[in-house]
C-alpha positions as CSV (number, residue, x, y, z in Angstrom):
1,X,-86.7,47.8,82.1
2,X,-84.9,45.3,79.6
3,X,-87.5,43.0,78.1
4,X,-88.4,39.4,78.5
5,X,-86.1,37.3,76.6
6,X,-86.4,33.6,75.1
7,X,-83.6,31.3,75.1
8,X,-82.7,27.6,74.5
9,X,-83.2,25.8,78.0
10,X,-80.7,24.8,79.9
11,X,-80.8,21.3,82.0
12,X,-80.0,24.2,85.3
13,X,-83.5,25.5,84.1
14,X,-85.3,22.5,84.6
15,X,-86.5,22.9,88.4
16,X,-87.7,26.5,87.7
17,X,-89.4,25.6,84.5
18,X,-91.5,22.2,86.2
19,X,-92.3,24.7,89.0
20,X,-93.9,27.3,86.2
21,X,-95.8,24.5,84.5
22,X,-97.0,23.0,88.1
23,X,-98.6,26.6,88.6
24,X,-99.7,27.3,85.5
25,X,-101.7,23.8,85.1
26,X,-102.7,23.2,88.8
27,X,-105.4,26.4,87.9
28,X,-107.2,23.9,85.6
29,X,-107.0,21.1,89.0
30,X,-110.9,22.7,90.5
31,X,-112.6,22.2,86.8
32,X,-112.5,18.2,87.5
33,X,-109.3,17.7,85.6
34,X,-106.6,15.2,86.5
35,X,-103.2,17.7,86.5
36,X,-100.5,15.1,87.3
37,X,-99.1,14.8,83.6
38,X,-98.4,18.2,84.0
39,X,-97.9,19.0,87.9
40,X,-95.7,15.8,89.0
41,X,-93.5,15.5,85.9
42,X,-90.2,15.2,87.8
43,X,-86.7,16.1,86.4
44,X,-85.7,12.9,85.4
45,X,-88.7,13.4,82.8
46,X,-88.1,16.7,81.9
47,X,-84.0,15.6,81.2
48,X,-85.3,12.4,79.3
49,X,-87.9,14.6,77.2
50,X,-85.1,17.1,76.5
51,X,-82.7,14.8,74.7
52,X,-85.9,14.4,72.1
53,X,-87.1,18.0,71.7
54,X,-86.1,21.5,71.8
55,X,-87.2,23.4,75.3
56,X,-87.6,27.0,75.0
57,X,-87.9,29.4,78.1
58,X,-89.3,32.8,78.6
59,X,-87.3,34.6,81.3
60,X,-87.8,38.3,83.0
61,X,-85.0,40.5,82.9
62,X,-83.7,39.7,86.7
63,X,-83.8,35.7,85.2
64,X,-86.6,34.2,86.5
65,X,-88.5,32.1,84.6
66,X,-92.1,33.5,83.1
67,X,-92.9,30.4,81.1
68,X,-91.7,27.5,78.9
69,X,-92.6,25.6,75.4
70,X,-91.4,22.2,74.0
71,X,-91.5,21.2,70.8
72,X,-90.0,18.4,68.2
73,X,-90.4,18.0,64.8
74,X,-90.8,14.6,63.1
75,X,-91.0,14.3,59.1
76,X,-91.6,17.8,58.6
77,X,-93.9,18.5,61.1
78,X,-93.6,20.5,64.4
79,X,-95.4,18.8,67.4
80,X,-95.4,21.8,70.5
81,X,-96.1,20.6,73.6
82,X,-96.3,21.9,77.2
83,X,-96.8,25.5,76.6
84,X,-97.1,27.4,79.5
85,X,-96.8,30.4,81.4
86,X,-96.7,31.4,85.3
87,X,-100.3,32.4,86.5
88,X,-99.3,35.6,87.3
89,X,-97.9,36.6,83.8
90,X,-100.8,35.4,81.7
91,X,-101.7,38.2,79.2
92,X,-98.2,40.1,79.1
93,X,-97.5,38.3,76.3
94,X,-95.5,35.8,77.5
95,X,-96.9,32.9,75.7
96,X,-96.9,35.4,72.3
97,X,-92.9,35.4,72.9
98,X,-92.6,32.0,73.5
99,X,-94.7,30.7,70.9
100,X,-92.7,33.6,67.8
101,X,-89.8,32.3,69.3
102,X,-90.4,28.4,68.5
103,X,-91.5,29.9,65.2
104,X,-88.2,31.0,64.5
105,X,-86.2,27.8,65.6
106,X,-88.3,25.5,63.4
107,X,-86.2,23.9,60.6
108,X,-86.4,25.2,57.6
109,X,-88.2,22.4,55.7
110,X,-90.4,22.2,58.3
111,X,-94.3,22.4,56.7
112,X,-96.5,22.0,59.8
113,X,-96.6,22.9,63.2
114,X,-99.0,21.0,65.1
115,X,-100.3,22.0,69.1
116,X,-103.4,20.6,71.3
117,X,-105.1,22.3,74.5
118,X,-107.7,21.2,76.3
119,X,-111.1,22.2,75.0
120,X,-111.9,22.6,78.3
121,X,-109.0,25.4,78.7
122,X,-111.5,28.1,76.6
123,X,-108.9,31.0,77.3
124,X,-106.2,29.2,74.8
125,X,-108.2,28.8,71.9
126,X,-108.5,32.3,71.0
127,X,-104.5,32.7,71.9
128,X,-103.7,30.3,69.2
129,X,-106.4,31.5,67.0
130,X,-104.6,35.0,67.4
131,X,-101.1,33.5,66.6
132,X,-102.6,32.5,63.3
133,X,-103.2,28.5,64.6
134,X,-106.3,27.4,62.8
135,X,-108.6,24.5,64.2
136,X,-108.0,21.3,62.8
137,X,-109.5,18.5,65.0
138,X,-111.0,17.5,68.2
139,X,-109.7,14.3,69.8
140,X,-112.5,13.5,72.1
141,X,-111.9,11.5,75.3
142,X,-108.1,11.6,75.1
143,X,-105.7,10.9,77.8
144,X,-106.9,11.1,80.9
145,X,-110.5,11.3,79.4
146,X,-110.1,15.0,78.1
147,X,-111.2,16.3,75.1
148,X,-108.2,17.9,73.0
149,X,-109.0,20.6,70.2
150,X,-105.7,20.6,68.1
151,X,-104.5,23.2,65.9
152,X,-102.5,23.7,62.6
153,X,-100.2,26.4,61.0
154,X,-98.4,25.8,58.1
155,X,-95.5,28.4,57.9
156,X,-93.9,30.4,54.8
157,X,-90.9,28.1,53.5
158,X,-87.3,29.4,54.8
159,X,-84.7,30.3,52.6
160,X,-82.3,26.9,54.0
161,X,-79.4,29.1,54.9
């Protein structure tokens, strides 16, 4: 079986990848959370968001896709957003792919990468402390009155090619 490969999105992704990130984030919907940033973002967002960031996406090898990861960097720094991964395909290292993969596509001057998750969402926090993310702040009553925990890596400088 070929493995699960990462590519740059395509705007012919974008249905598939809103329908991942509905399922993935409706799971958190019966812990009290509001979901709608996540669960009604509609294409028209997802196209706007993509002419400011990069949108990675994690398909299986008959194309589907298994998961999907935004990120832009400003001044250096590498602001992810929107990781997620179908319900189903949580801890088959999706998200590990996804995340090595953004990793790789950062520029090469780039000193920071920067990610929040809910601190309600307890699973994620020892994902990212696995990928080498260390804790760096809570943001207490955030949007939609959440509390963030967000997370730093600061990669090895790139040779600039």
């Amino acid at each position: 079986m070929d493995p699960i490969r990462v590519t740059i999105a395509l705007p012919e992704d974008f249905p598939a990848i809103l329908d991942v990130q509905r399922q993935s984030f409706l799971v958190h919907a019966d812990k009290g959370l509001d979901t709608s940033i996540w669960t009604e973002e509609t294409l028209e967002e997802i196209t706007r968001d993509a002419t400011e960031k990069t949108i990675l996406v994690a398909r299986d090898p008959a194309g589907a896709v298994l998961g999907s990861v935004r990120f832009q960097t400003i001044e250096g720094v590498v602001f992810v957003r929107k990781v997620n991964v179908r319900p189903d395909m949580k801890r088959h290292g999706v998200g590990r792919l996804l995340m090595l993969a953004l990793e790789e596509h950062i520029p090469a001057d780039a000193h920071k990468i920067s990610l929040c998750t809910l601190l309600m969402t307890h699973e994620n926090i020892p994902f990212f402390l696995r990928m080498g993310y260390r804790p760096e702040t809570v943001l207490p009553d955030h949007y939609h009155h959440v509390d963030l925990l967000c997370f730093g890596k600061y990669p090895a400088k790139k040779n600039p090619a």
